[in-house]
TORKOL-4160 file (C-alpha; in steps of 0.2 Angstrom, whole numbers, padded with zeros to 4 digits, m for minus):
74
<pt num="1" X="m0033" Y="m0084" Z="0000"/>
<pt num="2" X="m0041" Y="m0070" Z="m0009"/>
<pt num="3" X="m0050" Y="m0062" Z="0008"/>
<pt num="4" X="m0030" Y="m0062" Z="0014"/>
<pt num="5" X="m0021" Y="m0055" Z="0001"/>
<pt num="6" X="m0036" Y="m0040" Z="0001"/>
<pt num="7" X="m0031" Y="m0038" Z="0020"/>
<pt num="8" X="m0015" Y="m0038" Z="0017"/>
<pt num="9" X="m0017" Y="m0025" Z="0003"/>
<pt num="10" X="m0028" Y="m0015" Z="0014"/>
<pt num="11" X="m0016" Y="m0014" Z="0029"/>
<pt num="12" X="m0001" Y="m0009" Z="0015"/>
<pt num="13" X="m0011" Y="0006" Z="0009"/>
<pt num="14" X="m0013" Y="0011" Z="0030"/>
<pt num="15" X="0003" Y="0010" Z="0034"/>
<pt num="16" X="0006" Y="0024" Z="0023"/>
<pt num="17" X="m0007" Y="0034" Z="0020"/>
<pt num="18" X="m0009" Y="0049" Z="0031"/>
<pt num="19" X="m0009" Y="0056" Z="0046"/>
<pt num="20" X="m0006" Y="0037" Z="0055"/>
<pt num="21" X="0005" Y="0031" Z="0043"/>
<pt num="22" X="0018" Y="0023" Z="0051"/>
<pt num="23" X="0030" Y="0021" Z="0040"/>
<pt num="24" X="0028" Y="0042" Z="0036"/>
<pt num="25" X="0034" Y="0043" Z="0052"/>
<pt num="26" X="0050" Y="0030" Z="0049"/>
<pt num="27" X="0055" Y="0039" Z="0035"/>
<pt num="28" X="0054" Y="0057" Z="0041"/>
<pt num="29" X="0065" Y="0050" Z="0052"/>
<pt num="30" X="0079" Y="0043" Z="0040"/>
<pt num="31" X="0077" Y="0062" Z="0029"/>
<pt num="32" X="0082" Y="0071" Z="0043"/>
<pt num="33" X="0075" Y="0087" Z="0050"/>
<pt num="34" X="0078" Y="0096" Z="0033"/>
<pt num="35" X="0065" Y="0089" Z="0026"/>
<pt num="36" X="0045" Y="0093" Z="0032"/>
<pt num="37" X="0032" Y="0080" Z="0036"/>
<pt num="38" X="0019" Y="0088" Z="0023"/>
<pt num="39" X="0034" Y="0085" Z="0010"/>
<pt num="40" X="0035" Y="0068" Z="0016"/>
<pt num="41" X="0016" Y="0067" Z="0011"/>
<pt num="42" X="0015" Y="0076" Z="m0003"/>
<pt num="43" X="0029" Y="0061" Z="m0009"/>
<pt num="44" X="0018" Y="0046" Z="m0005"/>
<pt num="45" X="0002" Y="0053" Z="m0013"/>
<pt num="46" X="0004" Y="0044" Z="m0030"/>
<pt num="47" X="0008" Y="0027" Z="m0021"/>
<pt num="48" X="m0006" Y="0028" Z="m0011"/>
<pt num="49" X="m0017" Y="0031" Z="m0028"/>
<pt num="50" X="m0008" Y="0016" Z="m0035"/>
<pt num="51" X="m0012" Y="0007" Z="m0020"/>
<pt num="52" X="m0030" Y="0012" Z="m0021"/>
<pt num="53" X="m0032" Y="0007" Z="m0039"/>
<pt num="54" X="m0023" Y="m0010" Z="m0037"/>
<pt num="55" X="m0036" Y="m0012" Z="m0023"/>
<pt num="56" X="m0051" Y="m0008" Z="m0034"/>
<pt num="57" X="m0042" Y="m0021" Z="m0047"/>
<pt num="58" X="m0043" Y="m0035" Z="m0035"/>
<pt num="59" X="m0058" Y="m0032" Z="m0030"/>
<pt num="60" X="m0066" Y="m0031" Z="m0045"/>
<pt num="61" X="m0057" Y="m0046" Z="m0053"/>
<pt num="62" X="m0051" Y="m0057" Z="m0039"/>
<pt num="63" X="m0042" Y="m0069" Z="m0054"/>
<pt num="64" X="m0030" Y="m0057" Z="m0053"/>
<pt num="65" X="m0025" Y="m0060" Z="m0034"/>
<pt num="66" X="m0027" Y="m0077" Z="m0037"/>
<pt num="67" X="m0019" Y="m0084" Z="m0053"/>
<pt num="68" X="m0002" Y="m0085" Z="m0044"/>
<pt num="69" X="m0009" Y="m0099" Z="m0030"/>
<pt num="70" X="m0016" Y="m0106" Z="m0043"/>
<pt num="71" X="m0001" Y="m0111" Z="m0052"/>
<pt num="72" X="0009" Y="m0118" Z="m0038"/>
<pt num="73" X="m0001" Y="m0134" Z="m0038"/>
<pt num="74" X="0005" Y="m0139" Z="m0056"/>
C-alpha cells in the first residue's frame, strides 16, 4: 500500500513539474494565448516544492501514508 501511494505521489509531482508536465500543457491551454508558458511555470513552482516535501514526509515516516488504510479495518 505504501509502495503505491509513493507511485502515485511521484507520478502527481511529474505530471506537473516542467518542461513534460502534462497538465502545464492543459492549462496553458484553458489561460488562453495571453498568458506565457514560463508564467504558467513560474505559478506551479510552490506546489511542486510542496509536492517534493510531502514526498520526503512519506518517505521518511511512511505511518503517515498508511494510517488511513489502517483505520478502514475497524
Amino acid at each position: 500500500v505504501w509502495w503505491g501511494i509513493v507511485n502515485l505521489m511521484v507520478l502527481e509531482t511529474g505530471l506537473i513539474t516542467p518542461p513534460f508536465g502534462i497538465h502545464l500543457f492543459v492549462l496553458k491551454s484553458i489561460v488562453g494565448a495571453n498568458v506565457p508558458l514560463t508564467a504558467v511555470y513560474r505559478g506551479v513552482v510552490p506546489f511542486v516544492l510542496a509536492d517534493l516535501a510531502k514526498l520526503a514526509l512519506l518517505i521518511l515516516f511512511p505511518a503517515f501514508a498508511l494510517w488511513l488504510p489502517s483505520t478502514m479495518n475497524r
